[in-house]
Structure formats: structure tokens, C-alpha cells
N, C-alpha and C positions, 0 to 999 in steps of 0.2 A: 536640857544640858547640851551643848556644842557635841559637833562630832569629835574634834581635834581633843576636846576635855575626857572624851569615853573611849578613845584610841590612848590616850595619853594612860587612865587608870588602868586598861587592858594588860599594855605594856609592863607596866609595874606588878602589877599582880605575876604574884609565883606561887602559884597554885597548880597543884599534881595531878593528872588525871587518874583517873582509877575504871580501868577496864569494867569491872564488875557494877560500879555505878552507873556505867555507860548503855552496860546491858538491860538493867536494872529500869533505866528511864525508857530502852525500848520498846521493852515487856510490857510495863504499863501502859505507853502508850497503844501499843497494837490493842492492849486487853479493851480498853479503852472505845478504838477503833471496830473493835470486834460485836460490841453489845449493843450497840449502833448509837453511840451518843452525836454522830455527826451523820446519820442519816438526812437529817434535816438541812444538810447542806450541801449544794448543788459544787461537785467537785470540776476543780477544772480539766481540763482536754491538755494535753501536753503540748500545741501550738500556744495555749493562753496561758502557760506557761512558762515556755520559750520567752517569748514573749514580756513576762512578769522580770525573768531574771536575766533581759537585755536592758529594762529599765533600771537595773539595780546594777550588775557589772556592763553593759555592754560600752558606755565610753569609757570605762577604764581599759577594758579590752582592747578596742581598738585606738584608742592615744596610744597605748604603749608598742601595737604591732606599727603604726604611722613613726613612731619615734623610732623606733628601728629600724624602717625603710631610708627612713632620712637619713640615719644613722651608715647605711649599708650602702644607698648612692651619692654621700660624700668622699667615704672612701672609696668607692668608683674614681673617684677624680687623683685618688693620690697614689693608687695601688697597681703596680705594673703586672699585665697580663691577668687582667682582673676575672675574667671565665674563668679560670684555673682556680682563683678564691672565689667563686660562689658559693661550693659546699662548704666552707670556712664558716662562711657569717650564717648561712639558713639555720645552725642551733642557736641563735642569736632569737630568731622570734618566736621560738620555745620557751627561753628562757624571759622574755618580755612576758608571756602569759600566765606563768608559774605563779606570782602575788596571787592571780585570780581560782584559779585551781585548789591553792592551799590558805585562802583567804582565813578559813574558818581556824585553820591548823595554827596560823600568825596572832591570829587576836585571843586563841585560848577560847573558843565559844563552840567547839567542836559537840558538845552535846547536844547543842540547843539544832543545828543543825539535822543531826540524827533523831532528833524528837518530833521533827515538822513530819505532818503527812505526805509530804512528797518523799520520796527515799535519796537516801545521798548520792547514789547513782545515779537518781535520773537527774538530780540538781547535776551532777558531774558531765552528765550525758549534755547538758541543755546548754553549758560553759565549753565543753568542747566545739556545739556547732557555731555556737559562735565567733571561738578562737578558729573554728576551719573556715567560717564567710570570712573573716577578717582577712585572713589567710592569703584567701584564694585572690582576694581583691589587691593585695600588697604585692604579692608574687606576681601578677597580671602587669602592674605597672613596672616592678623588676626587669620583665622579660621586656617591655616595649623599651625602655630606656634601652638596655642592652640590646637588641637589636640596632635601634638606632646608631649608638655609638659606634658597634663595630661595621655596623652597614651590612649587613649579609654575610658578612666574611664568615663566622659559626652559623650551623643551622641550627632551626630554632628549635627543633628535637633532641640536639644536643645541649642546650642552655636549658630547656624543662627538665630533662634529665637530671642535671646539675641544681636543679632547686629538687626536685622530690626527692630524690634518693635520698640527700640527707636529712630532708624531712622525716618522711617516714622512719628511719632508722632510728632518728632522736624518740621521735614521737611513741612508738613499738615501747622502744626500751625503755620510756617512762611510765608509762601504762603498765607495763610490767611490771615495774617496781613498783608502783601503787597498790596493783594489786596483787602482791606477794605480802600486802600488809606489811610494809617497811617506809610506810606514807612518813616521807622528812622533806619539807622545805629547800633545805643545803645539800641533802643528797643528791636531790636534783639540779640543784645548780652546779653542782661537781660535776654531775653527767654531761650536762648541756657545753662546759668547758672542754670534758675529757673528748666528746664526739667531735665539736669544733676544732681540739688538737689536734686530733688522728687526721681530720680532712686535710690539715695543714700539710700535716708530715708527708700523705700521699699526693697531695700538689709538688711539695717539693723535690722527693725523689723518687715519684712515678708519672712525669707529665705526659707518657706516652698514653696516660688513660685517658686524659682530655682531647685525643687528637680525634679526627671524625671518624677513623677506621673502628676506635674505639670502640662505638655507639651499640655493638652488641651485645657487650659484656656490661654496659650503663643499663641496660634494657633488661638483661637479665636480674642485676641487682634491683632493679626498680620493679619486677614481679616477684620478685623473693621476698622482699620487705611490703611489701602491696598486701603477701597473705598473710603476712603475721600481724600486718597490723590490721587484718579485716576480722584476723582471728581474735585478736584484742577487744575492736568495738563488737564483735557480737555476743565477746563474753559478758561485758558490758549492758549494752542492753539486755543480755539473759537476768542479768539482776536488776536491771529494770522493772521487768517486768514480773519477778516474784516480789521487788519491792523489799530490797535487801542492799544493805551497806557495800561499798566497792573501793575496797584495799585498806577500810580504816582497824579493821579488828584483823590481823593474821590469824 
């Protein structure tokens, strides 16, 4: 069967999940897990991993973070004082990554997920490094373009600035709400809007925070959200590594 034909039934299918069945296929499987019926199989390393589930999302991953940059250094060309809109558009490749995050949530196959030997965390762990290499590779050529254009005139600690902070911030707050077990697709895209407005709103009538005198209250917000979101990935890998769900059951 075509993929376009099993996305297409997916779609159509209105089918309820049921928390209690959810648990129900976990149970068994750990039971499962536990007696040793997969002793006999040599478990993979979380590089061969990585790895496994770069072969399955990673060019969706990064098409969508490259469609974004392209996206973000067109309006470069039409967007006046455009350092000032940097933090605007960086929820913009949050919200490019989001399909891949809730892939399983969109197609209704969220069990089958939770039923794999690998845990939904570390599947979730192993799609975040990759949306952060993507990342780091998009924001790199951001910052050379922007240098270039303005020729030195910003320094370049204060246009990094201007990409993490709102990074992080988006980033934090979505992680949070995943794992507060409030995991929705659209919530997040709300987010990702509502963080990109707010930046707006403080471009427009607070430009004296983009000036370079600035740079030490950038710096401050950039270790504030640096620990919450460090707070985030270690909660994260902590169910890692007991091998537990992460934000799908409240």
C-alpha cells in the first residue's frame, strides 16, 4: 500500500483514544519485556539509534528548518531594521519542527509508539538532537548573512543573543507543556505564534533593547531561560532513562 493511501486512511479514521487501553498495551509490553522474551536480541546503543530515527525524520527535519531560513532571509531583504525582527521569526523554526515532535499525535498511531522498546522519551530525546543540529547549522548561516549585511555595524554577541533568547524561551515553554501532559499539536502552534507576537510587540515599542548598551540584560535573559531549559532536557532524559513516557499520560 502507498504511503499517501495509509496517511490518507489515517486522516479519516475517527477513532478515540482511550487512556486506560494505552496503559493496558504498556503493561503488557514491559510484562513482556520483563520474562525475557527479547533476551535473545541484541538491543541497540542510543547512537544506533539516533541514528535509526535520522533515517526516518531527519530530511523532514531539516527541509523544514532550511524552508525556514529561506523563509527568514527573504524577508531580510524586504523587512526594515531587520536585527530588531530577529526574535520575531526564531519561533518560526520551532514551529517548522512541531509535525515531527507530534508526528505520531497527527496520524492517531500514538500507541503503537508507546508500545516500541525504545520509550517515547528517548524516541522524543533523539528528534529533539536532531531538530538542535539542524538548528545550530541554520542559525550559523543566519548570523554570517547578518553580519555580512550590516557589515560590523551590530556585534556579533548581540545578534546571537537575538537568536537564542527566543529560542530558548519558545523551546522551555513547549517542553513544558508537553510535559504537563497537555501534548496538542495546535496548542503549540498557538504558542509558537503567541511568543513570535510578544517579540513583535517589544521590537516595536521597546527598541532601546536592541541598542548595544543593551547586551547585559540580553545576557541575563539568555542565562535565565539557558536554566530552565537545561531544567527541561534533564527532566527528560531522567525518563530516559527509567524508560517512561514524557508529557503523553498527565
Amino acid at each position: 500500500m502507498r504511503v499517501y493511501k495509509i496517511k490518507k486512511y489515517l486522516r479519516l479514521y475517527r477513532g478515540v483514544e482511550e487512556t486506560k487501553k494505552i496503559d493496558e498495551t504498556v503493561f503488557e509490553c514491559r510484562k513482556l519485556t520483563a520474562v525475557g522474551i527479547m533476551d535473545d536480541h541484541r538491543r541497540t546503543d542510543f547512537f544506533e539509534f539516533l541514528s535509526e530515527v535520522f533515517r526516518m525524520n531527519g530530511i523532514q527535519i531539516l527541509g523544514g528548518q532550511i524552508a525556514t531560513l529561506i523563509l527568514v532571509c527573504l524577508l531580510n531583504g524586504v523587512v526594515d531594521d531587520f536585527p530588531r525582527m530577529i526574535p520575531v521569526f526564531i519561533p518560526f523554526f520551532v514551529m517548522a519542527a512541531l509535525p515531527m515532535l507530534y508526528r505520531a499525535e497527527l496520524s492517531r498511531m500514538n500507541e503503537i509508539e508507546l508500545a516500541t522498546k525504545n520509550s517515547y522519551a528517548q524516541l522524543q530525546l533523539a528528534r529533539l538532537i536532531i531538530i538542535g543540529a539542524s538548528d545550530i547549522v541554520c542559525f550559523t548561516v543566519l548570523l554570517l548573512i547578518e553580519s555580512a549585511v550590516l557589515k560590523g555595524s551590530m556585534g556579533i554577541v548581540n545578534l546571537i543573543l537575538y537568536v537564542l533568547v527566543p529560542y530558548m524561551l519558545c523551546v522551555t515553554i513547549m517542553l513544558r507543556l508537553m510535559r504537563s501532559g497537555k501534548r496538542d499539536f495546535y496548542a503549540s502552534i498557538r504558542l509558537t505564534v503567541l511568543v513570535s507576537f510578544l517579540w513583535g510587540i517589544i521590537a516595536l515599542f521597546k527598541p532601546g533593547l536592541y541598542q548595544a548598551s543593551a547586551v547585559s540584560i540580553w545576557m541575563i535573559s539568555f542565562i535565565t531561560f539557558a536554566i530552565f531549559f537545561a531544567l527541561e532536557i534533564k527532566h527528560l532524559i531522567i525518563n530516559v532513562k527509567e524508560g517512561k513516557t514524557y508529557g503523553f499520560v498527565s
